[in-house]
C-alpha positions in Angstrom: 54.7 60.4 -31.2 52.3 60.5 -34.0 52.4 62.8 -37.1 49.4 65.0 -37.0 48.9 67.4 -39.2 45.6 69.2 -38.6 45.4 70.9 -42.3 45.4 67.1 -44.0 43.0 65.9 -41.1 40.6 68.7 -42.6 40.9 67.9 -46.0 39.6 64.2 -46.0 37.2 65.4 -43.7 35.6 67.3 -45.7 36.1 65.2 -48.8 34.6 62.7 -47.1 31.6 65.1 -46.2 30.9 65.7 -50.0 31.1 62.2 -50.7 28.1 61.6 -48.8 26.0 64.6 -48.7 26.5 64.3 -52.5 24.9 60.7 -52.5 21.1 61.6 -52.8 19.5 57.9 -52.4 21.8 57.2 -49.4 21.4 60.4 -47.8 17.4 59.6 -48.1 17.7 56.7 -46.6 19.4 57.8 -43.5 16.7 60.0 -42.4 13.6 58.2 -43.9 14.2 54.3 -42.7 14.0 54.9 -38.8 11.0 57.4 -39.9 9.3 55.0 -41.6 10.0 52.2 -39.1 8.5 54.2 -36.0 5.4 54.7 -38.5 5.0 51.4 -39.5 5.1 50.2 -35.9 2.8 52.9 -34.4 0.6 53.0 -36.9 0.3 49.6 -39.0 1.2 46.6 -36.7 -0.8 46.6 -33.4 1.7 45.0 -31.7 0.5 46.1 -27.5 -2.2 43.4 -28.5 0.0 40.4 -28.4 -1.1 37.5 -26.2 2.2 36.4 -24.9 2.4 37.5 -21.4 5.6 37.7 -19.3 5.2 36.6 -16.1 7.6 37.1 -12.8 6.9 35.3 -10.1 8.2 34.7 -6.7 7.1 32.5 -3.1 4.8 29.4 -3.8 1.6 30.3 -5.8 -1.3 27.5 -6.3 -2.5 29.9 -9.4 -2.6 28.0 -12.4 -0.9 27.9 -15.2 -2.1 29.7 -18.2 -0.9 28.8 -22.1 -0.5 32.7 -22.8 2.2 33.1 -19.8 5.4 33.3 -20.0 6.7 32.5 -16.1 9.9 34.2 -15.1 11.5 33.5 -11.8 12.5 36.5 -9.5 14.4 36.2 -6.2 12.7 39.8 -4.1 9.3 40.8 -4.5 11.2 44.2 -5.1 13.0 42.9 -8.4 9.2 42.0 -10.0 8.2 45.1 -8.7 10.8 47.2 -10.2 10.2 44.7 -13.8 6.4 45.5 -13.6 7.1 49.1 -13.3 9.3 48.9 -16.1 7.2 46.9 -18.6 9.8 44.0 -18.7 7.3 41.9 -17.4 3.2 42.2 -17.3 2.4 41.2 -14.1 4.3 39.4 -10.9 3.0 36.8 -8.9 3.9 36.5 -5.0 2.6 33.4 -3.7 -1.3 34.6 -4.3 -1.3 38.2 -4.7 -0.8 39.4 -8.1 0.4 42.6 -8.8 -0.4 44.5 -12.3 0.7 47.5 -14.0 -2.3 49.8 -14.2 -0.5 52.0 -17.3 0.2 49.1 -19.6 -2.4 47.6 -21.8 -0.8 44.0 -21.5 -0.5 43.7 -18.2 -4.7 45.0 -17.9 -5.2 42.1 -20.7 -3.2 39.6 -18.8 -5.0 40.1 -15.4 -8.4 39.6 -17.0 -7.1 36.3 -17.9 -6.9 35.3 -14.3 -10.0 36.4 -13.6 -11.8 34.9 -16.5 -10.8 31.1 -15.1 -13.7 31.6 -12.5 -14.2 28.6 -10.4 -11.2 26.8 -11.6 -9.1 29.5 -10.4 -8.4 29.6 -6.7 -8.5 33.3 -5.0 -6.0 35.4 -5.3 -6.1 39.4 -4.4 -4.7 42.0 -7.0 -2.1 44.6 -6.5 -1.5 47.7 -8.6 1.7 49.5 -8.9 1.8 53.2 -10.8 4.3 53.1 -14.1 4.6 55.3 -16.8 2.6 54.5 -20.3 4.8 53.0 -22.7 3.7 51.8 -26.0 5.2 49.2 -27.9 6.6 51.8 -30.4 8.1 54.3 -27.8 10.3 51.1 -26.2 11.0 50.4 -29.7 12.4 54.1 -31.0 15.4 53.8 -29.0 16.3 50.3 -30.8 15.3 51.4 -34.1 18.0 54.5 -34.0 20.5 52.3 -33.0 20.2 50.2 -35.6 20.5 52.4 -38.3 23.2 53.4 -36.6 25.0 50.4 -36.3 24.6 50.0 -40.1 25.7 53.5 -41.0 28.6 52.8 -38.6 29.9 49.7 -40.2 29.0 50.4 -43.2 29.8 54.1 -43.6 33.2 53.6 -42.4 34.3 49.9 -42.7 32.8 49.0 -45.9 33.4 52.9 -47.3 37.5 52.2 -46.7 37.5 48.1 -47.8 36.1 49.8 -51.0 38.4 52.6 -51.6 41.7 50.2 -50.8 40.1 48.1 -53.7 39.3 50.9 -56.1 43.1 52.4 -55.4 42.1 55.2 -54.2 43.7 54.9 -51.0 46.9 54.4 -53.6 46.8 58.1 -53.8 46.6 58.6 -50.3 49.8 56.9 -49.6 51.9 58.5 -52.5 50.6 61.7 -49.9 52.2 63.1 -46.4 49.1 61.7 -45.0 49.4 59.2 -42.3 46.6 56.6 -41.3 45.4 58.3 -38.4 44.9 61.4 -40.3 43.0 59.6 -42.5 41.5 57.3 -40.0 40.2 59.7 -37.6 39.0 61.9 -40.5 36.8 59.1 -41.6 35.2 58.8 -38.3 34.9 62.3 -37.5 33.2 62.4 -40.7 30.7 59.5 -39.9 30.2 60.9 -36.5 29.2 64.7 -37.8 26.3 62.5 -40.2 25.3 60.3 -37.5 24.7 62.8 -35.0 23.3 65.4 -37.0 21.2 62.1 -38.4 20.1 61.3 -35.0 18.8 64.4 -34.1 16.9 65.1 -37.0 15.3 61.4 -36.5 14.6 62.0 -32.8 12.5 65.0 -33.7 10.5 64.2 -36.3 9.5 60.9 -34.4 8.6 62.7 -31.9 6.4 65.1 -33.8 4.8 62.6 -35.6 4.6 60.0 -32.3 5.1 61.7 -29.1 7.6 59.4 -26.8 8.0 60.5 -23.4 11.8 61.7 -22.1 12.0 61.5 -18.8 16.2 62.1 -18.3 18.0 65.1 -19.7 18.4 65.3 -23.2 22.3 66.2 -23.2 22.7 62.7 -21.3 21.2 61.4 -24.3 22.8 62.9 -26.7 26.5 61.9 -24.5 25.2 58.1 -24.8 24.3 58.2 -28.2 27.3 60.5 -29.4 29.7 57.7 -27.7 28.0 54.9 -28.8 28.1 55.7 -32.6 31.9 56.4 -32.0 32.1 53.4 -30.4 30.9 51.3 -33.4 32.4 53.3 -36.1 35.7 52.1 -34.6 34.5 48.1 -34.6 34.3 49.4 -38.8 38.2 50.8 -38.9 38.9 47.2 -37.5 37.7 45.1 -39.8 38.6 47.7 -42.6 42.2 48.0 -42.0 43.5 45.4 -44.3 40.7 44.3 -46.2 40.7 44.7 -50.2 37.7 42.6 -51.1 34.0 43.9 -50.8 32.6 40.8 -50.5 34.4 39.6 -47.7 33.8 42.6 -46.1 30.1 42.8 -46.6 29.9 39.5 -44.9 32.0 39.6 -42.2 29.7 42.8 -41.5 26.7 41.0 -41.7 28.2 38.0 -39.1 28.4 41.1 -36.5 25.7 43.2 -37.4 22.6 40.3 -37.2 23.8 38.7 -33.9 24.1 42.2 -32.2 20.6 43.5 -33.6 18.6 39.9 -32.2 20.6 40.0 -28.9 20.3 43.8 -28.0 16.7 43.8 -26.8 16.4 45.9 -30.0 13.0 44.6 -30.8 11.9 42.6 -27.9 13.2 42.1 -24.2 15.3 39.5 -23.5 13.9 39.1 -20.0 13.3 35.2 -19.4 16.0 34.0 -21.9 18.5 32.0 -20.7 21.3 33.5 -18.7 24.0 33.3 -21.3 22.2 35.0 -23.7 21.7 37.5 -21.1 25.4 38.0 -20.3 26.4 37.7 -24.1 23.9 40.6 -24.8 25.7 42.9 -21.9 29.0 42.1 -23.5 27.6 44.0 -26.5 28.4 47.6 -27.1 25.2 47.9 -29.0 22.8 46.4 -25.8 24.8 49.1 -23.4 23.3 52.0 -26.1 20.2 50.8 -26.4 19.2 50.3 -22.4 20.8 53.3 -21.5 18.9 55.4 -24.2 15.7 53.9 -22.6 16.5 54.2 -19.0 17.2 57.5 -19.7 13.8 58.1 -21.6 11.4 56.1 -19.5 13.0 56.0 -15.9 15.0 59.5 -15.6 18.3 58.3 -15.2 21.4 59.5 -14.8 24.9 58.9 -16.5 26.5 57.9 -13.3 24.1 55.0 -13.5 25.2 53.8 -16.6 29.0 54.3 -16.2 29.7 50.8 -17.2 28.4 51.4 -21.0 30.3 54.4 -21.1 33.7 52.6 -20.3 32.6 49.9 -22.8 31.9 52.6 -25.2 35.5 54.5 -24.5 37.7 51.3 -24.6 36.2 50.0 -28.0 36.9 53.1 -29.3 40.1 53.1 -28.2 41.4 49.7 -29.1 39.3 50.1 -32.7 41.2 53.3 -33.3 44.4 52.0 -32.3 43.9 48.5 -34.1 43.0 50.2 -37.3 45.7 52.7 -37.5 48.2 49.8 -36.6 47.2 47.6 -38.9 45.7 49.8 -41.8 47.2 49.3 -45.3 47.1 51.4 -48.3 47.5 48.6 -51.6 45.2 45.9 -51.4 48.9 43.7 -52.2 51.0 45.5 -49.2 
């Protein structure tokens, strides 16, 4: 059974709150980077003007090929459909009908590509499905708060902990009733508090500055996000609990932290990669945050539809929590 005390919980809690709040150029930075991110996307880099069309396709087409398409292979017309509708793609071929999205910029651009090839281009008839307008920078807000939140996971627990062991602080600690999990769980509590309150602050401001639309409830948002930062804060605790050296630390949490940001569709869809980057991006807890903070932005949906990231999100934490009390030492020698 494990020794919990709540009164020693409390106490590194909040010690751990002062430690922060206290910190006025990290504290800054929390708030300002994702800020300053959706700015300099929205406003600075016109990114909806790219020329690199994605293209799904299905059937036989005898439309030919264009050097700004990207062809992707579907297997329904209903899965290009549902793609287009989405923005994952910008238009979708079937056999000679193409079918555009009439809200998104790209996919307008792309069309008049076909149509520009004139008498080199056989006939073909176009189709319009209704989506919702999403700008570059609206997908991209989701991605952008879970990156900083990665970071401030990792960092604000994992590193935090490799570098109190190393400055002997944790020394203290042991000489203390405390016991890991107190200590643990105080940490992430701690990191959690910053992060949501972090998150909501973020969410508004963006918003006030560039309105995104929110199609789903808010509280499911709030459920996915909450249990995603939980969920990464305890990937910290592992790699934290018997580390003494900084350095190590700092890149073993770079090793995690670049592979998950290039591979979680956190800055561009992945759609027409090859399958195994695909299923390597699902195996992420950070991919199953991001998509479900969009699908529940742009398409409305529900938490029963994205059950399986919330099972991903409850076992990491579980084993993470686990792991790192098991494992945790105080003395960078023990």
């Amino acid at each position: 059974m494990i020794n919990f005390r709540w009164h020693r919980f409390w106490s590194i809690f909040q010690a751990r709150n002062r430690e922060f709040y206290r910190d006025w150029g990290t504290l800054g930075w929390v708030f300002l980077f994702p800020i300053l991110m959706v700015i300099a996307f929205g406003y600075i880099f016109n990114l909806d003007d790219n020329q690199i069309y994605k293209v799904a396709k299905s059937g036989t087409s005898t439309l030919a090929v264009s050097e700004f398409f990207q062809y992707i292979d579907v297997e329904t017309a209903d899965e290009g459909i549902e793609k287009l509708k989405k923005h994952r793609v910008d238009l979708y071929i079937e056999d000679d009908k193409v079918w555009m999205n009439d809200t998104s910029l790209k996919s307008k651009t792309a069309i008049k590509l076909l149509q520009a090839a004139g008498d080199d281009q056989p006939g073909f008839t176009v189709g319009k499905v209704d989506g919702q307008l999403v700008r570059y920078v609206d997908w991209l807000f989701p991605g952008i708060l879970c990156l900083n939140i990665l970071w401030m996971s990792l960092w604000g627990v994992g590193w935090v902990i490799v570098r109190h062991r190393k400055l002997g602080i944790l020394k203290r600690f042991k000489a203390s009733p405390v016991t890991a999990f107190e200590y643990l769980l105080a940490q992430m509590t701690s990191r959690m508090l910053v992060l949501i309150l972090c998150g909501v602050m973020v969410f508004a401001g963006a918003y006030l500055l560039n309105p995104f639309p929110v199609e789903g409830r808010l509280l499911d948002l709030l459920i996915v996000y909450s249990m995603g930062c939980f969920c990464h804060a305890a990937i910290g605790l592992i790699i934290a609990a018997r580390m003494s050296s900084e350095e190590l630390a700092n890149g073993i949490l770079n090793l995690i932290t670049y592979p998950f940001m290039f591979i979680s569709e956190i800055w561009f869809s992945l759609e027409g990669s090859p399958d195994w980057v695909l299923g390597l991006a699902k195996l992420t807890p950070l991919w199953h945050m991001v998509d479900g903070m969009r699908r529940i932005m742009f398409e409305g949906a529900a938490l029963s539809e994205l059950w399986l990231g919330l099972v991903i999100f409850s076992a990491v934490t579980v084993i993470g929590l686990t792991i790192g009390s098991l494992a945790f030492r105080w003395n960078p020698e023990s």
